[in-house]
Chimera marker file (.cmm) of the C-alpha trace (Angstrom):
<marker_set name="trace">
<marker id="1" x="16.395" y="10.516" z="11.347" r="1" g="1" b="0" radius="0.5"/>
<marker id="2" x="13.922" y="11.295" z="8.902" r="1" g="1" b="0" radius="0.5"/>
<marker id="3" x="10.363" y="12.686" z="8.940" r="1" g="1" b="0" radius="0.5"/>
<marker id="4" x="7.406" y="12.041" z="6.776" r="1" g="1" b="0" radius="0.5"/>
<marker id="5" x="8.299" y="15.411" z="4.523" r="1" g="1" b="0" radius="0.5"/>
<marker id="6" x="11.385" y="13.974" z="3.908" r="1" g="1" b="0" radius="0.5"/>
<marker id="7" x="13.611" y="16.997" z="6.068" r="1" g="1" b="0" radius="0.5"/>
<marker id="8" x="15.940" y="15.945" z="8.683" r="1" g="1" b="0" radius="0.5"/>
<marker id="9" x="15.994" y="16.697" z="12.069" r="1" g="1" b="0" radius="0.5"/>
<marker id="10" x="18.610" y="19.115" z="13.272" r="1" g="1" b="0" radius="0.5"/>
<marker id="11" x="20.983" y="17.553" z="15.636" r="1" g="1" b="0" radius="0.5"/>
<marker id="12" x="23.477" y="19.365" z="18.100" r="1" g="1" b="0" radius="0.5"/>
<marker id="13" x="26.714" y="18.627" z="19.024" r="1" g="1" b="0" radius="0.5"/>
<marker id="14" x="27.664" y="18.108" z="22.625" r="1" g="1" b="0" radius="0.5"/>
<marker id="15" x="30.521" y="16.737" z="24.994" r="1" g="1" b="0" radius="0.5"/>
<marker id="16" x="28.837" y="14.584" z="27.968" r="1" g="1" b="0" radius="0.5"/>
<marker id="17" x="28.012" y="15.786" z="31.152" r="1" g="1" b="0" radius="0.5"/>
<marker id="18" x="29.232" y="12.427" z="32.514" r="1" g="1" b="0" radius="0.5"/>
<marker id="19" x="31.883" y="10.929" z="30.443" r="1" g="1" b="0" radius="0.5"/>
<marker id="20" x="32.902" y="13.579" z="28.430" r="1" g="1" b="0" radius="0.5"/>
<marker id="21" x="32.247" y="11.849" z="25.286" r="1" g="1" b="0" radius="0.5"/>
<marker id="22" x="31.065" y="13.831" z="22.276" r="1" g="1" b="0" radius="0.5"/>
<marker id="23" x="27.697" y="13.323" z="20.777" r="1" g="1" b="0" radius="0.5"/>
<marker id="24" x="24.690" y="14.527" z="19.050" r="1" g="1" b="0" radius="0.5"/>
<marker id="25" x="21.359" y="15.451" z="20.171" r="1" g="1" b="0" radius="0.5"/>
<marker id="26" x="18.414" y="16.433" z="18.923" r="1" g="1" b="0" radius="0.5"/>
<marker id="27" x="17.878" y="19.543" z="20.843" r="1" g="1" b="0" radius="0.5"/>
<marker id="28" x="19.506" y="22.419" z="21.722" r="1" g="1" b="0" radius="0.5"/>
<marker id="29" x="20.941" y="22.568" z="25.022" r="1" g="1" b="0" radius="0.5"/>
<marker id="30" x="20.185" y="24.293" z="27.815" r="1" g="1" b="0" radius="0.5"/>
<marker id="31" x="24.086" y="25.677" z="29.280" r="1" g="1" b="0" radius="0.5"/>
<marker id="32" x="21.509" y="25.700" z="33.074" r="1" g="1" b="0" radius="0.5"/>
<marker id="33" x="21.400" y="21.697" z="32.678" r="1" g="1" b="0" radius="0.5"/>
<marker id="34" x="23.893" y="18.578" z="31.944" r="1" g="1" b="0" radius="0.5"/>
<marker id="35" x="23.581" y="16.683" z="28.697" r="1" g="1" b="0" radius="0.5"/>
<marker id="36" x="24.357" y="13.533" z="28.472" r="1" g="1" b="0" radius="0.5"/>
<marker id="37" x="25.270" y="11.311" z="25.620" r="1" g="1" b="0" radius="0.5"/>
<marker id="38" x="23.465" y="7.696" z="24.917" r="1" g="1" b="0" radius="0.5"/>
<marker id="39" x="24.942" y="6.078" z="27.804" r="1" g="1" b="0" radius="0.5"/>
<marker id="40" x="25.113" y="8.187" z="30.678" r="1" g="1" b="0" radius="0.5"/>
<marker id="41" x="21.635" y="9.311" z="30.137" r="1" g="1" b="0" radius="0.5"/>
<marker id="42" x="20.320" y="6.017" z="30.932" r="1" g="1" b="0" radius="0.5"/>
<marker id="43" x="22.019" y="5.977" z="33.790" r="1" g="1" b="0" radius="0.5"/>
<marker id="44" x="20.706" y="9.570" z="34.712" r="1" g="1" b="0" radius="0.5"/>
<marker id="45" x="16.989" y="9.224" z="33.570" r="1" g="1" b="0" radius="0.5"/>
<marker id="46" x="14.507" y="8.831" z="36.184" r="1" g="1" b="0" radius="0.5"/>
<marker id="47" x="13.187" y="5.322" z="36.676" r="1" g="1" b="0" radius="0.5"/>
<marker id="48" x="9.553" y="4.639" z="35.580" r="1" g="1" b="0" radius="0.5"/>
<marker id="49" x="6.919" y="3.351" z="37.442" r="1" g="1" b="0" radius="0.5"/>
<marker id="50" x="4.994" y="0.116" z="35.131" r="1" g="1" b="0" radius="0.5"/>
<marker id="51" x="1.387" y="0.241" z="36.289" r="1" g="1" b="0" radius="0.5"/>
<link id1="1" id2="2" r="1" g="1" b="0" radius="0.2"/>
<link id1="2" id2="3" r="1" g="1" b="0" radius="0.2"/>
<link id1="3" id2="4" r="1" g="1" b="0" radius="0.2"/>
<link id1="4" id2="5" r="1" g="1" b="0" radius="0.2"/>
<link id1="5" id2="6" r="1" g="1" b="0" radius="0.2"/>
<link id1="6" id2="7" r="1" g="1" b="0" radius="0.2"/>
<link id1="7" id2="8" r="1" g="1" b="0" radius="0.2"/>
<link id1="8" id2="9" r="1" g="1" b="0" radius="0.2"/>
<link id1="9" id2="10" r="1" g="1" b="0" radius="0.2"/>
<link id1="10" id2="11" r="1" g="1" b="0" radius="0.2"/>
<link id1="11" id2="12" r="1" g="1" b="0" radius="0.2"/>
<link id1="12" id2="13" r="1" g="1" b="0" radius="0.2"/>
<link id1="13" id2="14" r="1" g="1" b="0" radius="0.2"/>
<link id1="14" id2="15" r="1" g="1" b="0" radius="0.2"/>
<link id1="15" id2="16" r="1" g="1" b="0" radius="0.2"/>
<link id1="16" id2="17" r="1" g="1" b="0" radius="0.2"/>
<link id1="17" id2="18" r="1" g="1" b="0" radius="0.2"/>
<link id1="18" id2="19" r="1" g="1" b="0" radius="0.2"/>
<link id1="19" id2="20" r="1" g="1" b="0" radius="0.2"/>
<link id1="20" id2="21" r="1" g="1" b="0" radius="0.2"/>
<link id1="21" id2="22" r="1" g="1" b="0" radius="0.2"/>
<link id1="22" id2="23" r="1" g="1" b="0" radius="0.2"/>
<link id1="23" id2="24" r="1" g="1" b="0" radius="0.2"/>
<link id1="24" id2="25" r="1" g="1" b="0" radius="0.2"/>
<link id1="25" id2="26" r="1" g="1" b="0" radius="0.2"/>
<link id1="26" id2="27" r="1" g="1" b="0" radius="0.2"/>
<link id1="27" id2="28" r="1" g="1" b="0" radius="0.2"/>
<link id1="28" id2="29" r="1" g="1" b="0" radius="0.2"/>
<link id1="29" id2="30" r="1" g="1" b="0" radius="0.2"/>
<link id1="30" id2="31" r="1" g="1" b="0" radius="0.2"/>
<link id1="31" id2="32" r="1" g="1" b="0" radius="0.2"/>
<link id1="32" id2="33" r="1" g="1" b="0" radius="0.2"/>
<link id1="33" id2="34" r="1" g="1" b="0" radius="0.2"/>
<link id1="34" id2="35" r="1" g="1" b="0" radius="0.2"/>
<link id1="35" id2="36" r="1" g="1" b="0" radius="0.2"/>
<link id1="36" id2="37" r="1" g="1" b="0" radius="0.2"/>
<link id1="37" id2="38" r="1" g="1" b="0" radius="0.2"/>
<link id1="38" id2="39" r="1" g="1" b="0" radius="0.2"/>
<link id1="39" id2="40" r="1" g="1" b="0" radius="0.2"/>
<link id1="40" id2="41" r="1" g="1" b="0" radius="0.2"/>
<link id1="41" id2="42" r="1" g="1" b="0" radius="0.2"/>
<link id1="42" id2="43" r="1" g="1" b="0" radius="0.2"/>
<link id1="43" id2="44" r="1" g="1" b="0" radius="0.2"/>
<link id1="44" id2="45" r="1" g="1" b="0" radius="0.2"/>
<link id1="45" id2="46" r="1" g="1" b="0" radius="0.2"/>
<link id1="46" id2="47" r="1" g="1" b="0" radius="0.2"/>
<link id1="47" id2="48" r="1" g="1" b="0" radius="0.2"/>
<link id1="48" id2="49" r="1" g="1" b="0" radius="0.2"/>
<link id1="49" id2="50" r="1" g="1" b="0" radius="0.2"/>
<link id1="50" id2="51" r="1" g="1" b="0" radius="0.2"/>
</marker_set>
């Protein structure tokens, strides 16, 4: 992913929470809290409410 000074964002590796899959993310994780790859977190996130 690129930004509009041209550096790229730092990504993190990770192993899923969930499945156990490896990934990336774009944040460094918290060992306190799961992390979830692409997948799993959209079946983790919280649903919205569309007002």
């Amino acid at each position: 992913m690129k930004y509009d000074r041209g550096s790229e964002r730092k990504m993190y590796p990770i192993v899923c929470a969930d499945c156990g899959k490896e990934a990336e993310v774009p944040f460094k994780p918290d060992s306190d809290r799961p992390v979830y790859c692409r997948d799993c977190y959209q079946k983790h996130r919280p649903q919205r409410d569309n007002y």
